[in-house]
C-alpha positions in Angstrom: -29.9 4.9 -12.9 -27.6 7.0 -15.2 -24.0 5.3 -15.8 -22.3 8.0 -14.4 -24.9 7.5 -11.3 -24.3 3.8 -11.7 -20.3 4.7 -11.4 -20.3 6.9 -8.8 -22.6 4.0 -6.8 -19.3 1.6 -7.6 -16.7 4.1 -6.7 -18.4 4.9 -3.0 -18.5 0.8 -3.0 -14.4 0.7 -3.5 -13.6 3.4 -1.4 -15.9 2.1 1.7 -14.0 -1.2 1.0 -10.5 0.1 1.6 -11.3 2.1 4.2 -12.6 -0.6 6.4 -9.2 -2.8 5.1 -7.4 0.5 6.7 -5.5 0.6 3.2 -5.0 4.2 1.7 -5.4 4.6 -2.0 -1.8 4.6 -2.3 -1.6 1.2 -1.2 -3.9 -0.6 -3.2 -2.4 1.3 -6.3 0.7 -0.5 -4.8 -0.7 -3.7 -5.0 -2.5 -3.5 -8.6 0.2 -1.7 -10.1 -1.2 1.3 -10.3 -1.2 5.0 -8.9 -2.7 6.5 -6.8 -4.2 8.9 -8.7 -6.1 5.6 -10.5 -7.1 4.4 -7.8 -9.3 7.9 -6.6 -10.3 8.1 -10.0 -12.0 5.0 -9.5 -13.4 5.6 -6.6 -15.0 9.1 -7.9 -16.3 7.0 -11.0 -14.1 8.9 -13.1 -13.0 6.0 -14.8 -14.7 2.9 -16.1 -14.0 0.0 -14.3 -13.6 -3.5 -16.4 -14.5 -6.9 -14.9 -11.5 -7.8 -14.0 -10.3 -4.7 -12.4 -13.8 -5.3 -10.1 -12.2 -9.1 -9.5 -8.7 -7.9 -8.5 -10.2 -5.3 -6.1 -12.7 -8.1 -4.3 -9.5 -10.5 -4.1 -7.3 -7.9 -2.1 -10.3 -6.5 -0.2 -11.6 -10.4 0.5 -15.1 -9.9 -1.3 -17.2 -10.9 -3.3 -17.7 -9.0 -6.9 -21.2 -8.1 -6.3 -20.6 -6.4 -3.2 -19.1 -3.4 -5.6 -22.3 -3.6 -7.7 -25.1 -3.1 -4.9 -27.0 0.2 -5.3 -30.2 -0.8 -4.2 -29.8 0.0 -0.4 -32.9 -1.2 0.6 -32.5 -4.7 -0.1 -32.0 -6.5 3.7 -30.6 -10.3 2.5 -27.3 -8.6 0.6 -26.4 -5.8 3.6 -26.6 -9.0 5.7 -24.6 -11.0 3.6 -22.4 -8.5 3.3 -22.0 -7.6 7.2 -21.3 -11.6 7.1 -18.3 -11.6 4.8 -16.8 -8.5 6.8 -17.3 -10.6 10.2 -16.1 -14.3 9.0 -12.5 -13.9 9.8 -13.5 -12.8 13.6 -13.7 -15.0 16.3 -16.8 -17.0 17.4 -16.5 -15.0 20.9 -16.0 -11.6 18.9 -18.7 -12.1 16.1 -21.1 -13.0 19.0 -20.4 -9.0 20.6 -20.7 -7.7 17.4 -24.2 -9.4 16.5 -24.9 -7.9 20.2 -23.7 -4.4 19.5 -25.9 -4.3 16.5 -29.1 -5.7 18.5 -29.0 -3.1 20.9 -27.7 -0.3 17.9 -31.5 -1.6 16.3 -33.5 -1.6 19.1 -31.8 2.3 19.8 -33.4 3.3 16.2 -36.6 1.5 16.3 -36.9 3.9 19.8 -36.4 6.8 17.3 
């Protein structure tokens, strides 16, 4: 995978983030001290993103580093680790409709 490739991957991974946290780009330039013009250039792998810019994003959007870093879609264990971290802070009674939700959504596209 090219670096700009491998950036672009990163930036998608950033941008899905915030947009499940409901936070506009605006607001997590807010919170990093930055603008929001940094922000989308991050997210379009315009510009390179250091280690520690990568830590501060997983700390506000409550995830881990690697999450950021996936680009190998296919692999099953870390899309279900990662639908794991976005369900922890749910309720027992909640996660349990979602886990449903998905069942049926699987059996829907096995039908396919």
């Amino acid at each position: 995978m090219a670096i700009s490739s491998f950036r672009e991957a990163v930036g998608k991974a950033i941008a899905q983030q915030r947009r499940y946290r409901g936070m506009t780009q605006a607001q997590v330039g807010e919170k990093l001290g930055l603008e929001r013009e940094s922000i989308s250039n991050m997210e379009t792998g315009a510009t390179p993103l250091t280690l520690e810019r990568l830590e501060e994003l997983a700390e506000l959007f409550r995830c881990p580093v690697r999450w950021f870093l996936w680009c190998d879609e296919g692999n099953v264990r870390e899309q279900a680790e990662t639908i794991a971290n976005m369900i922890q802070s749910v309720q027992p009674k909640q996660r349990s409709a979602i886990l449903r939700a998905v069942a049926e959504f699987v059996r829907a596209l096995e039908q396919d």
